[in-house]
C-alpha positions as CSV (number, residue, x, y, z in Angstrom):
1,X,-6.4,17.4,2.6
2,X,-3.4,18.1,0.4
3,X,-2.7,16.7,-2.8
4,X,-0.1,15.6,-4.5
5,X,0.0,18.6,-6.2
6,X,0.9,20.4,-2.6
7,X,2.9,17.7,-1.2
8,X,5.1,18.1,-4.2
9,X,6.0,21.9,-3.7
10,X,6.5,21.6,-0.1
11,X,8.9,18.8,-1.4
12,X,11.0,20.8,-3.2
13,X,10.8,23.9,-1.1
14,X,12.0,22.4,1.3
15,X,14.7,20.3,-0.8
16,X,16.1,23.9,-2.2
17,X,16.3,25.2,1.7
18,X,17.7,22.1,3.2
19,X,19.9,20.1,1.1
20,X,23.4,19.9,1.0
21,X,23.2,21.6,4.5
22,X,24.1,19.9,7.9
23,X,21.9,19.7,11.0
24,X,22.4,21.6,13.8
25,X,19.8,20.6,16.1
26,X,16.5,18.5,16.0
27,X,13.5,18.4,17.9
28,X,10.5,15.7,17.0
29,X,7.9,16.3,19.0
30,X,5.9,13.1,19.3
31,X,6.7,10.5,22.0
32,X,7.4,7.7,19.9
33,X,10.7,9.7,18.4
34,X,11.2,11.9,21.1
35,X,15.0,11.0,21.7
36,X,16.0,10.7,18.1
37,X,18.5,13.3,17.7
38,X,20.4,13.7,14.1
39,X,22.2,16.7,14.6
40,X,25.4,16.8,12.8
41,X,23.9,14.9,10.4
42,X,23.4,15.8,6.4
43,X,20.1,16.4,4.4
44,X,20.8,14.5,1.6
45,X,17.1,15.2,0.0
46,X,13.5,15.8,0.8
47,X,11.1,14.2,-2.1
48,X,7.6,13.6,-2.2
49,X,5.8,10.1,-2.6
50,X,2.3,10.3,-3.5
51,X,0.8,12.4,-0.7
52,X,4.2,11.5,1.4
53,X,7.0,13.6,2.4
54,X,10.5,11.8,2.7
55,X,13.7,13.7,4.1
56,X,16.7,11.3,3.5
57,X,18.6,12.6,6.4
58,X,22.3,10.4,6.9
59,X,21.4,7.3,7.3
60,X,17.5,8.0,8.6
61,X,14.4,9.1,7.4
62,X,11.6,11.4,8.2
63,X,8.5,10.6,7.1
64,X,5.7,12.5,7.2
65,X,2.1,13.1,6.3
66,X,0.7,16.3,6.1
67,X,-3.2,14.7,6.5
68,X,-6.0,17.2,7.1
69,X,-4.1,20.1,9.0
70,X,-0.4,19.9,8.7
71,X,2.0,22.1,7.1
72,X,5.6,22.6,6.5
73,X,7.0,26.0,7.0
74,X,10.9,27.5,6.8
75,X,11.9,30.3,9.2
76,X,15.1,32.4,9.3
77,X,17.0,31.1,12.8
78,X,15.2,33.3,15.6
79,X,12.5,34.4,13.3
80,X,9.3,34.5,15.1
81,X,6.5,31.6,13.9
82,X,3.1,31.9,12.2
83,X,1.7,29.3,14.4
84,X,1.7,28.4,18.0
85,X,4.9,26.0,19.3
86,X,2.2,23.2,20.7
87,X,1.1,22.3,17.4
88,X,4.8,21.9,16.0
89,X,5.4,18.1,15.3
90,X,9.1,18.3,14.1
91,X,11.6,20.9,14.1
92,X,14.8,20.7,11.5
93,X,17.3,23.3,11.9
94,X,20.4,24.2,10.1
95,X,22.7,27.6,10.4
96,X,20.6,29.3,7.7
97,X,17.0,27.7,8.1
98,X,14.5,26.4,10.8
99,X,12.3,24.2,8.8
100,X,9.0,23.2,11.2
101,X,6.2,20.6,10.7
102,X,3.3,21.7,12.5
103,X,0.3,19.2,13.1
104,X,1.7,16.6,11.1
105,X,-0.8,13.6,10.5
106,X,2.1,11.2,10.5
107,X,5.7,11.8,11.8
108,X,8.2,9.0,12.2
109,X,11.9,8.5,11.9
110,X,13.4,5.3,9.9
111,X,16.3,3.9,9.4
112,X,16.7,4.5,5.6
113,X,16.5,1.1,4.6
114,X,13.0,0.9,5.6
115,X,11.5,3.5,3.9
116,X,9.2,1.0,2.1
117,X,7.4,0.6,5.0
118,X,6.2,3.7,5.2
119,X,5.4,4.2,1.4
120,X,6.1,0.4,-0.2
121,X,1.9,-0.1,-0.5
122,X,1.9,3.1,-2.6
123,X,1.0,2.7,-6.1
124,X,2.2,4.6,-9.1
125,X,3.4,8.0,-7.8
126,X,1.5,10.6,-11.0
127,X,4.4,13.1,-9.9
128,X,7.3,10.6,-9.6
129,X,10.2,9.9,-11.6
130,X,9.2,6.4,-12.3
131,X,5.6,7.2,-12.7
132,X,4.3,3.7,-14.7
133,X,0.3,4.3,-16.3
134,X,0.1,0.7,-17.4
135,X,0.6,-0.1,-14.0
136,X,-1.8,2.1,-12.7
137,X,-4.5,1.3,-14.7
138,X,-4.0,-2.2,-14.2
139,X,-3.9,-2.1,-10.1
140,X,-7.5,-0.1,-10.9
141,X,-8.8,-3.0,-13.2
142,X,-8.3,-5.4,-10.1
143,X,-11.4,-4.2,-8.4
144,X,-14.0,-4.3,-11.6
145,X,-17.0,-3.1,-9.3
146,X,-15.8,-0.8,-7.4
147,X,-17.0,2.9,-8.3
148,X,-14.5,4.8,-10.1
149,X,-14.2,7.8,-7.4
150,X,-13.3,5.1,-4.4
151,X,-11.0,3.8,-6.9
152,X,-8.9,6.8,-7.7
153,X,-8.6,7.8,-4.3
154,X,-7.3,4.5,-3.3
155,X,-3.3,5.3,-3.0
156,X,-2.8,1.7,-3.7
157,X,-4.2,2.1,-7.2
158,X,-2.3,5.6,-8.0
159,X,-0.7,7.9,-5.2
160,X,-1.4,11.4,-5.6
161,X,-4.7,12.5,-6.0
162,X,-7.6,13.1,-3.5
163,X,-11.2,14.1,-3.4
164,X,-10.7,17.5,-5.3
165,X,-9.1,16.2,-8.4
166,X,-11.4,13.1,-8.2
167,X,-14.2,15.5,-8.6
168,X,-12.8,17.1,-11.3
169,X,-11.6,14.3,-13.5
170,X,-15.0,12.6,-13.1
171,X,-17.1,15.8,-14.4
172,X,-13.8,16.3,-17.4
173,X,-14.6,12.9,-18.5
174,X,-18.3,13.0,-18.1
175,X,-18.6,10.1,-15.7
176,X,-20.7,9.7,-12.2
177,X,-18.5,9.2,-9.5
178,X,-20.6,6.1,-8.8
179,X,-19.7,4.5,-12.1
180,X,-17.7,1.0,-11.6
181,X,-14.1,0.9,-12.7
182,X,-15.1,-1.9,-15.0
183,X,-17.2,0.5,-17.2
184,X,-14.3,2.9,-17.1
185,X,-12.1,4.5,-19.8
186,X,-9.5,3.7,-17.4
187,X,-6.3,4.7,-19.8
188,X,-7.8,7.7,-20.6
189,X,-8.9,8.8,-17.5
190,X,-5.5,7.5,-16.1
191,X,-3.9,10.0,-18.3
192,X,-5.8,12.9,-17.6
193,X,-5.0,12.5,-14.0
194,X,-1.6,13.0,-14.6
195,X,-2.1,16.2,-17.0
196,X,-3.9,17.9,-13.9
197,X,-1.6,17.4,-11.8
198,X,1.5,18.4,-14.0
199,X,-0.5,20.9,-15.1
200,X,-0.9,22.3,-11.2
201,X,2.2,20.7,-10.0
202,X,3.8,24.5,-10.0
203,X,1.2,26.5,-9.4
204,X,0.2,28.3,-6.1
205,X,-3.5,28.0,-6.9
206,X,-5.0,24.5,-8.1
207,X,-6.8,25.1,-11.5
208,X,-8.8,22.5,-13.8
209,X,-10.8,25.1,-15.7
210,X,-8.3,26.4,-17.2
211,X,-9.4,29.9,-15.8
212,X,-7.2,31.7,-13.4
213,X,-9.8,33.7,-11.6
214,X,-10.8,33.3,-8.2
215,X,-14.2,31.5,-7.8
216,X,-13.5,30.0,-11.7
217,X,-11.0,28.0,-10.7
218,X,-12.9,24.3,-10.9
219,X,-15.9,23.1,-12.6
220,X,-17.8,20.7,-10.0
221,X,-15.5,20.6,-6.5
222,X,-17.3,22.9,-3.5
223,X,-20.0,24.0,-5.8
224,X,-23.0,22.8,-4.5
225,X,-26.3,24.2,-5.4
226,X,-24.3,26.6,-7.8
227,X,-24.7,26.0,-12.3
228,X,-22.9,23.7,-13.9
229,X,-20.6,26.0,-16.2
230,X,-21.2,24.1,-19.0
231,X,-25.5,23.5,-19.3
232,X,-26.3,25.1,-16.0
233,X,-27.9,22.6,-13.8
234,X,-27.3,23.0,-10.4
235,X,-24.5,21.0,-8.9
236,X,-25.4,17.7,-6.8
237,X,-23.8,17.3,-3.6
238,X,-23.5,13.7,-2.3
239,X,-21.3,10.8,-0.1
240,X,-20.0,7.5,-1.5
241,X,-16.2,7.3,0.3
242,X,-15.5,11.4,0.3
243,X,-18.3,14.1,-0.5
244,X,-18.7,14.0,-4.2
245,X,-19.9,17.4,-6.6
246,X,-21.3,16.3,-10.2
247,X,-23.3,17.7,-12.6
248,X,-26.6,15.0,-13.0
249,X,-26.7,16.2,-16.8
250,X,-23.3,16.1,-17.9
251,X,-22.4,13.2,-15.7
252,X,-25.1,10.7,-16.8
């Protein structure tokens, strides 16, 4: 699944295409919003929220959620497409771009004035703005006995991050994903969250190593059975809420 990381480029990728422009036709391919037509309408922005996607169109809008599969793509007008028209959700054009959502998790349309109800449960977004620590840490201090790696992936607690980075901030701060929150450096882990992802926000390639190499590119994630870079023990592969990697020696 993306992460915030993602969800933030194809935020502002599609912000520098669409913005500013007027809508000349659109096409949202679910039934739910099948009729909703905001042609003529302007895009004012398109932002990210946490693993969210917002596109403040007039007075509307467009939510989505790219979940396991989806993707947004931009297209010249006419411009053949990388992926088959049945799995297109929503289709956004303007005179100079064709901007497509294909198998969108989520896809709705709101009225402006209720985007909260699409995103208002979120907690502190770690690539927003108004991005608030204290008040992350202290939304992960509510549930004392809950293990750490459930706890980070809640997007109630923090929005951003998923089972990748969770992976990788556990083995960085030398912690079992099982561990509860309540035995938790939670400011410092907190913070190092949010380095990763700044770190990563702009590049095309997530790295947490440090090393820009293919196949060196994290320490624990995807690596079962293969060393642990740092004392070579073979990574564990296991299930709490996601699939978790760890090293059982330098996450004791």
């Amino acid at each position: 699944m993306p992460e915030g990381d993602t969800v933030y480029r194809t935020a502002r990728l599609l912000n520098d295409a669409l913005a500013g422009r007027i809508l000349t036709e659109t096409d949202f391919r679910v039934p739910a919003f099948a009729t909703v037509d905001l042609a003529g309408q302007p895009v004012d922005e398109v932002l990210s929220r946490g693993k969210h996607l917002l596109a403040r169109i007039g007075e509307h809008t467009v939510h989505s959620h790219l979940k396991m599969e989806g993707s947004w793509e931009l297209y010249t007008p006419g411009g053949p497409w990388r992926h088959p028209a049945f799995q297109a959700r929503a289709v956004l054009r303007t005179a100079q771009t064709v901007a497509v959502g294909f198998q969108l998790g989520v896809l709705e349309v709101l009225p402006r004035d209720r985007e909260q109800d699409a995103v208002g449960h979120l907690g502190p977004d770690l690539l927003g703005p108004d991005w608030d620590a204290d008040e992350a840490v202290r939304r992960l201090a509510a549930h004392p006995a809950q293990p750490i790696a459930a706890a980070l992936l809640d997007q109630r607690n923090l929005a951003g991050i998923g089972n990748e980075y969770v992976n990788e901030i556990c083995f960085l701060r030398g912690m079992p994903p099982t561990r509860p929150v309540a035995e938790t450096d939670l400011p410092a882990t907190v913070s190092l969250a949010r380095r990763l992802l700044l770190a990563n926000r702009d590049r095309p390639r997530r790295v947490t190593t440090g090393d820009t190499r293919r196949g060196r590119t994290s320490w624990v994630h995807g690596r079962q059975g293969e060393p642990c870079r740092r004392c070579g023990t073979l990574i564990e592969r296991s299930t709490l809420s996601r699939v978790s990697y760890s090293c059982p020696v330098c996450q004791r």
